[in-house]
N, C-alpha and C positions, 0 to 999 in steps of 0.2 A: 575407745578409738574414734576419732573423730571422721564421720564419712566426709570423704572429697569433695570439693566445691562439682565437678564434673556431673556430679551424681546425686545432686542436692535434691534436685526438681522431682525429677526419674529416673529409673537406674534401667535401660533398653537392655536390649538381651546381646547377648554379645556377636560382633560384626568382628568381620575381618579388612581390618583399614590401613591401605600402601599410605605410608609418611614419607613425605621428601619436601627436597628444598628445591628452587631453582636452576638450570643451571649455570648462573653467574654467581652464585652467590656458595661464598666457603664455609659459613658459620654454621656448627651443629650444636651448641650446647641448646638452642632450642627446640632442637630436633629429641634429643635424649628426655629432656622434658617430658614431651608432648607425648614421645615412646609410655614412660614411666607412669605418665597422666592416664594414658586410655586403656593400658593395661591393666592399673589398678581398679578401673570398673568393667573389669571385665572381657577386652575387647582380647583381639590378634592382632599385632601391628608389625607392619612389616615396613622397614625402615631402611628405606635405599638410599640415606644419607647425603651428604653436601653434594654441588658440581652434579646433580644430573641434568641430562642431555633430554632434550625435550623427548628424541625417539625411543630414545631409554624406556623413558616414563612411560611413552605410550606403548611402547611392547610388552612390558613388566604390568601393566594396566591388563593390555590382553590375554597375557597368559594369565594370571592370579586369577582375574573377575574379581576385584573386591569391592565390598558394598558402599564402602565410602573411599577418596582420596583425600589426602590432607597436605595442602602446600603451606609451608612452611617458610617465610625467607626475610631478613631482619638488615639486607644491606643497602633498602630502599632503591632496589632494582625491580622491586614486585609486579607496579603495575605493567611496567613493560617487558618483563619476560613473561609474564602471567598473561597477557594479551596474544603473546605467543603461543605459548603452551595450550590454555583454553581451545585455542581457533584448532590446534595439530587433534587435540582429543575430541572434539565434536565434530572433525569431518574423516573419523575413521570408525566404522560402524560396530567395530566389537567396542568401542568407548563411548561413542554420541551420547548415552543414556544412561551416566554411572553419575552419579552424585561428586561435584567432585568440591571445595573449598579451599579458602587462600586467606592469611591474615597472617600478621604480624605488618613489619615498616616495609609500606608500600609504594613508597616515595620519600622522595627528600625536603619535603614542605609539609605541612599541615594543615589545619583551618578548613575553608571553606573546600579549598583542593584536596583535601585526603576527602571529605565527601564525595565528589565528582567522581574520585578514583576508584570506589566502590562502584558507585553505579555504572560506570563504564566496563568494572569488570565483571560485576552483574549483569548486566545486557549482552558482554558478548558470550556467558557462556556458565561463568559460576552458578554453584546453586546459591554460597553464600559468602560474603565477606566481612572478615573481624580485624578490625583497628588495631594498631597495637597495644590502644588500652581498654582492648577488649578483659573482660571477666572470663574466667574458665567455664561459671556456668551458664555461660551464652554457649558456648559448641555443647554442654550438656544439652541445652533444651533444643540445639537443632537437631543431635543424635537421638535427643525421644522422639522431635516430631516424624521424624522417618519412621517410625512404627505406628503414630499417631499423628497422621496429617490433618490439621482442626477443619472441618468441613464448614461451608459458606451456611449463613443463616437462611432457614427457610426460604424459597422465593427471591432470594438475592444470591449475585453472584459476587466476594469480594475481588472487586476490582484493585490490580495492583497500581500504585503508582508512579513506579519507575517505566512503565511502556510511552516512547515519546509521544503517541497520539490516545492513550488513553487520558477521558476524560478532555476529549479537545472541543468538544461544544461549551460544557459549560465553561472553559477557560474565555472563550470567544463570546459569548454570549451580546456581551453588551459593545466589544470592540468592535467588531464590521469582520468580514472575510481575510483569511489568510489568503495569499498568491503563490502560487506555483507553478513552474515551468516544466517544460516536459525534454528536459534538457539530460544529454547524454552525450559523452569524449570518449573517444577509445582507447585515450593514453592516461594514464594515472594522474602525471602534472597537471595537463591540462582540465579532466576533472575536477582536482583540488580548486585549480584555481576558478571553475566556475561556481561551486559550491560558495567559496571563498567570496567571491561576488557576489552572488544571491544572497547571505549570509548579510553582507553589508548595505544591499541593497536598502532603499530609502522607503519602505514598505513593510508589513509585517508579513514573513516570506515561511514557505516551506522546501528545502531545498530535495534535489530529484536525482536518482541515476537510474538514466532511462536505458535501456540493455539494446544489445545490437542486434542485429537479425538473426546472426548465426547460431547466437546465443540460444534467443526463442526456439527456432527449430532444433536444439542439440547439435551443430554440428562442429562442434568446439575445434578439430580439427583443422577447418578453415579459417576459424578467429584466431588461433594460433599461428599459422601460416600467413593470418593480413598482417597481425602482431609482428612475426619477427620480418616481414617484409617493408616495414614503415608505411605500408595503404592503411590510410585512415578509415575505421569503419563508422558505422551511423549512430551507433550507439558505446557503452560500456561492457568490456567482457568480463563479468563478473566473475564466471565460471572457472575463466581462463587464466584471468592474473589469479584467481587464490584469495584465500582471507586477509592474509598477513599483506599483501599491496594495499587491499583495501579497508583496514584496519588504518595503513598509514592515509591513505586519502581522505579518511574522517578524522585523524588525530586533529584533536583540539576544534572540530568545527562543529561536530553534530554533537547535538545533545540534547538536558529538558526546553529549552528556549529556542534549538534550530534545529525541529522532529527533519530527516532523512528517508523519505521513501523510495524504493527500487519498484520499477516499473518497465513492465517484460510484453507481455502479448503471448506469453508460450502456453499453449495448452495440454504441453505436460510439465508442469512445474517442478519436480521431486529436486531434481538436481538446483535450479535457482534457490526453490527456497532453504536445503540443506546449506548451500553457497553463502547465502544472504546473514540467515542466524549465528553461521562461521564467523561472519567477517564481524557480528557485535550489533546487526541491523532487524530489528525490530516492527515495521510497518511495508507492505506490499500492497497489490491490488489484482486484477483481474478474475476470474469465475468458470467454471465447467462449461456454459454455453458461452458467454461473451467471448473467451478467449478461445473457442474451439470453432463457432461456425463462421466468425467473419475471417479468421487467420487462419485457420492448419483445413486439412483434410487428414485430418484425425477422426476417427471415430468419435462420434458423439458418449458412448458407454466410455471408450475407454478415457476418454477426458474425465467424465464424473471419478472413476475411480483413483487415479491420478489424483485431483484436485482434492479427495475424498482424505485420501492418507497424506498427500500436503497441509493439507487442514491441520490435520489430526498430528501429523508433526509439530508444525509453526505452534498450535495448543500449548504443545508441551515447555516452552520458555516461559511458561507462567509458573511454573514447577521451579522456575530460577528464580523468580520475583519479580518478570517483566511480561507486562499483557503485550500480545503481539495484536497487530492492528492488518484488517484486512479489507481492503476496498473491492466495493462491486463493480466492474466495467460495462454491468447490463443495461446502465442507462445512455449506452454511447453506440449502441449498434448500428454498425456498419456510416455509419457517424453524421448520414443525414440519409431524408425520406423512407423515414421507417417511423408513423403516427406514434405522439406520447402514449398511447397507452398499453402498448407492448413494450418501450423501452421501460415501465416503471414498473409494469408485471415480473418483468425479469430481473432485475435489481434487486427486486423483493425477495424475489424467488432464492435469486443466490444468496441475498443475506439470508434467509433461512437455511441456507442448502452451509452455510459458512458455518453457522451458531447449531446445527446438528453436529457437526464435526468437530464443536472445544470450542469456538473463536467465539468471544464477547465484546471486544472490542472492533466496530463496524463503521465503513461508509457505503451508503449510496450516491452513485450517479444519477447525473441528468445531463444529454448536452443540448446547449443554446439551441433552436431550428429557425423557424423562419419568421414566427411572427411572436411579438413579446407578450402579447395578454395572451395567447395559449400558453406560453413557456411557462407564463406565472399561473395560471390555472394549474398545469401539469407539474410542478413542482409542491404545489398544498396538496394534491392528491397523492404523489408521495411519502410527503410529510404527513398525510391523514391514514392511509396507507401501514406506512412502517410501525406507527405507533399501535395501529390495530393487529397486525400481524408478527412484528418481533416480539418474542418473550422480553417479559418485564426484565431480567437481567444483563438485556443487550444496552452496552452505551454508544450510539448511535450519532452519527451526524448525518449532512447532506454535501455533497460538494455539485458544484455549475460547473463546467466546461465551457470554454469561449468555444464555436462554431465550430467545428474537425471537416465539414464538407469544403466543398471550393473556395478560397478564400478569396477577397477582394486585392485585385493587382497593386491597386495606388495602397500607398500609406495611407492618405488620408481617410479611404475605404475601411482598411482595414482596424485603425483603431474605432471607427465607428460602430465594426462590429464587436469591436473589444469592450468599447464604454455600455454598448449596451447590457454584454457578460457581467459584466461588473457592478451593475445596476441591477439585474434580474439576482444576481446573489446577494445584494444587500435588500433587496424588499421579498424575497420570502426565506430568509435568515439560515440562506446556506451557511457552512463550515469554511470551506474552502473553494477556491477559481482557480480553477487548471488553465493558467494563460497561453495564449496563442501569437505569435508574434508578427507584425507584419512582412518580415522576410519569408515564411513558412510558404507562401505557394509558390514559390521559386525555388524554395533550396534550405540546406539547416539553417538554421541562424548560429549567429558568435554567439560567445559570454556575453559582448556588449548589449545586441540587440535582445538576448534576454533578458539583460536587465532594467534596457530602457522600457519592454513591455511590462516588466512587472512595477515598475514605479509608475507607470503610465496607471496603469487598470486601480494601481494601489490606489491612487487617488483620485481616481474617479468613483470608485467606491466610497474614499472618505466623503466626495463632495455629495455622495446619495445619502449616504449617512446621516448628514447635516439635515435632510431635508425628513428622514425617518427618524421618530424618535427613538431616544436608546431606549433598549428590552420591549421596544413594541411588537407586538403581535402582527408578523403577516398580513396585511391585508387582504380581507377576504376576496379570491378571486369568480367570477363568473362563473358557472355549473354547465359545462358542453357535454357533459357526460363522462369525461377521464378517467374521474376517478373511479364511477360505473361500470366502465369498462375493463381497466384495469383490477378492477374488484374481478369479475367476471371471470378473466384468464387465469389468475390468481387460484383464485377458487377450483377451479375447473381442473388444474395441472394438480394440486393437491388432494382431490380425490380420487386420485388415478392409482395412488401407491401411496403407503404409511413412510417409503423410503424415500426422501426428497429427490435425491439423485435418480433412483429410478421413475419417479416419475416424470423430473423433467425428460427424461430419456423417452417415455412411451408418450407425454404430449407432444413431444416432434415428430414419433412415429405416426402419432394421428393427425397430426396438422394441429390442434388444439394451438399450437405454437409456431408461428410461420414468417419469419424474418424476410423481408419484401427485398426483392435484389438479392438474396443470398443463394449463393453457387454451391454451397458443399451440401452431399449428397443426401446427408441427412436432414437437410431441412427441404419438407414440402415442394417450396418453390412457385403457391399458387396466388401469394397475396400479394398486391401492386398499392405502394401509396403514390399521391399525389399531389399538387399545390393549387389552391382552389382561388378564384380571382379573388379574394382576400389578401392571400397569402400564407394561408393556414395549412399545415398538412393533414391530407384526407385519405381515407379510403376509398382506392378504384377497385377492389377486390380483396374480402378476407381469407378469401381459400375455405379451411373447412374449421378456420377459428369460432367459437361459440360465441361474438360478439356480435354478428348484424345488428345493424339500425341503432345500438345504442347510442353515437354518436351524432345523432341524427341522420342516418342513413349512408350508405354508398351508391357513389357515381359509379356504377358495374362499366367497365368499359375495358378497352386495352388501351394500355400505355407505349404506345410507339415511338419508334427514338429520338424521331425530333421532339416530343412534351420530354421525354424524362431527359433529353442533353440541355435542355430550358429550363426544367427542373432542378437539375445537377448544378446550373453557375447561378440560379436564381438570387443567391444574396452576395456571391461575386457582384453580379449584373447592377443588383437593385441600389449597393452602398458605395460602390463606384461611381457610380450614376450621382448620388446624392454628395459624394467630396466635392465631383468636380463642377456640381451645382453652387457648392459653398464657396468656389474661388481657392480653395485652401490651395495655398502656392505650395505645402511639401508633397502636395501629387504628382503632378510635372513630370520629377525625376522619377518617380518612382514605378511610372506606366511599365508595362510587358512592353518589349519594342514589337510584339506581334496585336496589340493593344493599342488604338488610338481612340481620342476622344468621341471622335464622329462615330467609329462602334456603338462606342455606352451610349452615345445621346438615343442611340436608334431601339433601347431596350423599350 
């Protein structure tokens, strides 16, 4: 007797596996098959046949617990009831975590598009997908690897490459900066359609859905209430509309060529990021301190734990075939006068604190400050930094930030501080520029004005590019101590606890770690930066941080309200200053009417 193709490789021990089809789709003689197939090596199959109803599936899921699911459906309705189904079993928690599969005709085209359709239905949820001219002994060898999952080589971690930002440095490498908007709609259309723009934009883009306030804080309640009220909120409610909304808001635009990131500020993620993985979305950002002491008064512990088993969730979409991508917001605190060398500590910190918890696919932050030869300094120290302290299996980039403090009123200000963003991420060979737009200190910007900033910055980058050569090396920057420093704090928080999270936790209790301006309870509260007649930002006081004098010492002083409100609009003040030196006629219009010329000349 000739053994089963099913069974060729390995013959696994026998599972109990729910078989079903769709439910649009009526056809069962593939069903009977498939029955016939996995029974003959052995299995239990239970066979809820044509027309099932997604809630069907998912309660006949819940009650069984079977070890595998096997969708089945041949009337090329697959990918988009399959898109369905997926999102309904991963956001109901006795399912999140069952192994579940889909193949046969999963559309009504072929070629390059029945690939796409796989990886989309991979990302948002499958463990696996089979073509319909797949082999029977391909589900054999995926039902042995469930008992024999082939472990990564020594010292390496196999990196998938269906996650849209894994592997995004070396993609980039020689081409310059991708552009990215920090852009968020609360209405689905109009998301689409900025996406949709970004997407077409005249730039090499990363498109964004930036989450709303109420979102961040949990209080979904009221996002649903601004929702059915037509008040526009500030952001996207992920939470709120559901997977299957925003399932359709990405149809046909995100994918491997237009990576998608969601970006929150909450420092308790659990719900966004179950939301986010629902909806087929792959890549987020923020961290247990970056997103807990400049936004919540959340407990600093209870954030680590929170962001600990977010982690360790998000991990788990690699079990599908997709590396999930996890950015650090520690290099953006509290988003101006807070010296590089604590934003680059904490960044570190949290890409370690990410890569304890599953996550290998990584960025760090940096945002713009005040003067450009530190930024470029404090970025190689990063970059010197990450490489010394992430394990070898982390793939890593770096992203710039255009300036997040006071922005400059006129337009012409403000792209000044954009070009110079743009410029600091192509000479020390950032990933990605999180753009800023000139409307932003006034108010959201449109679709439009996001995308005139992002073609603005895109080529300002190209024109730096030109002047850097391709796959050159950084130029070495000056040695102020940075990276010294940040070596220092680094160090310091990681001897505290083998447990990354709790350590960051006990260097806040000790000051070890002390965010200057920062109001929540658990931070210190005793160290004050400054801006030094250079322009540089300094230390007026480290509190009871281990770094004195490495940076060449601190001006011990207090910081009284008039230095830090001069502090605060100092590159408002200083690039305004410098448009309306330049003559550029689109400043004019674009003055604060509480803003006159004769102000700025008087900086």
């Amino acid at each position: 007797m000739l053994m089963n193709p099913v069974n060729a490789a390995v013959a696994p021990r026998g599972r109990t596996i729910l078989l079903s089809s769709v439910s649009s789709d009526s056809h069962t003689w593939n069903l009977v098959f498939l029955q016939l197939l996995l029974e003959e090596t052995g299995h239990r199959v239970i066979n809820l046949g044509a027309c099932v109803a997604d809630e069907l599936l998912v309660q006949e899921c819940s009650a069984i617990r079977p070890d595998l699911v096997v969708i089945s459906t041949v009337n090329g309705h697959g990918q988009v009831d399959g898109l369905r189904l997926i999102g309904k079993l991963r956001s109901d928690p006795e399912t999140r975590d069952t192994p579940v599969v889909i193949g046969g005709k999963l559309g009504i085209t072929g070629g390059a598009e029945a690939d796409d359709r796989a990886r989309r239905l991979v990302s948002a949820g499958f463990s696996a997908v089979f073509q319909d001219d797949a082999e029977p002994t391909e589900i054999g060898r995926f039902l042995a690897s469930l008992d024999h999952p082939a472990p990564p080589p020594p010292g390496r971690h196999l990196m998938s490459t269906s996650g849209s930002f894994a592997g995004l440095a070396a993609r980039r490498r020689s081409a310059g900066p991708l552009v990215q908007p920090r852009m968020g709609f609360s209405g689905p259309r109009r998301m689409r359609a900025g996406l949709e723009a970004v997407r077409r934009a005249r730039a090499a883009t990363v498109g964004t859905l930036t989450l709303d306030s109420y979102t961040r804080v949990k209080d979904y309640a009221s996002a649903e209430r601004a929702l059915a009220d037509g008040f526009p909120l500030n952001g996207y409610p992920l939470v709120t509309h559901g997977p299957d909304t925003t399932r359709a808001v990405l149809d046909g635009i995100q994918g491997p060529d237009f990576p998608v990131q969601v970006r929150h500020g909450s420092a308790l993620p659990d719900d966004i990021i179950a939301a986010l993985v629902a909806a087929g979305l792959d890549a987020t950002e923020g961290g247990p301190v970056s997103y807990c002491l400049p936004y919540s008064r959340v407990p600093l512990r209870e954030a680590t734990v929170s962001w600990a088993r977010s982690c360790e969730r998000f991990a788990e979409l690699r079990d599908r075939g997709v590396e999930p991508h996890l950015e650090s917001f520690g290099g953006c605190m509290m988003g101006q006068m807070c010296p590089p060398g604590l934003l680059i500590a904490i960044t570190v910190l949290e890409g370690l604190f990410f890569h304890r918890h599953g996550l290998r696919s990584i960025s760090l932050s940096y945002a713009q400050q005040t003067d450009i030869r530190q930024d470029e300094e404090a970025v190689a120290a990063l970059r010197s930094l990450a490489t010394a302290f992430l394990p070898d299996d982390t793939d890593w980039h770096i992203v710039v930030y255009a300036y997040m403090g006071k922005y400059p009123r006129t337009h012409g200000g403000a792209l000044l501080v954009l070009r110079a963003a743009a410029e600091l991420a192509v000479r020390t060979g950032a990933t990605r520029l999180i753009v800023k737009t000139p409307a932003e200190s006034y108010r959201i910007p449109t679709i439009e004005e996001n995308v005139e900033a992002l073609e603005f910055a895109g080529a300002a980058a190209a024109a730096e590019a030109t002047r850097t050569p391709p796959d050159a090396a950084p130029a070495p920057a000056p040695d102020t101590g940075i990276a010294a420093e940040a070596r220092q704090l680094i160090e310091a928080v990681l001897d505290l606890h083998p447990d990354i999270g709790q350590a960051l936790v006990r260097a806040f209790a000790k000051g070890y770690l002390d965010v200057p301006y920062c109001l929540h309870s658990d931070n210190h509260g005793r160290s004050r930066g400054y801006i030094d007649g250079a322009g540089r930002l300094r230390w007026a006081s480290v509190g009871s941080m281990p770094i004195r004098g490495i940076t060449g010492g601190t001006r011990e002083h207090t910081v009284g309200s008039s230095e830090l409100l001069s502090a605060l609009s100092y590159v408002e003040r200083t690039h305004d200053l410098l448009a309306l030196r330049s003559q550029d006629t689109r400043t004019s219009d674009e003055l604060d009417a509480g803003t006159t010329a004769a102000d700025l000349r008087q900086a």
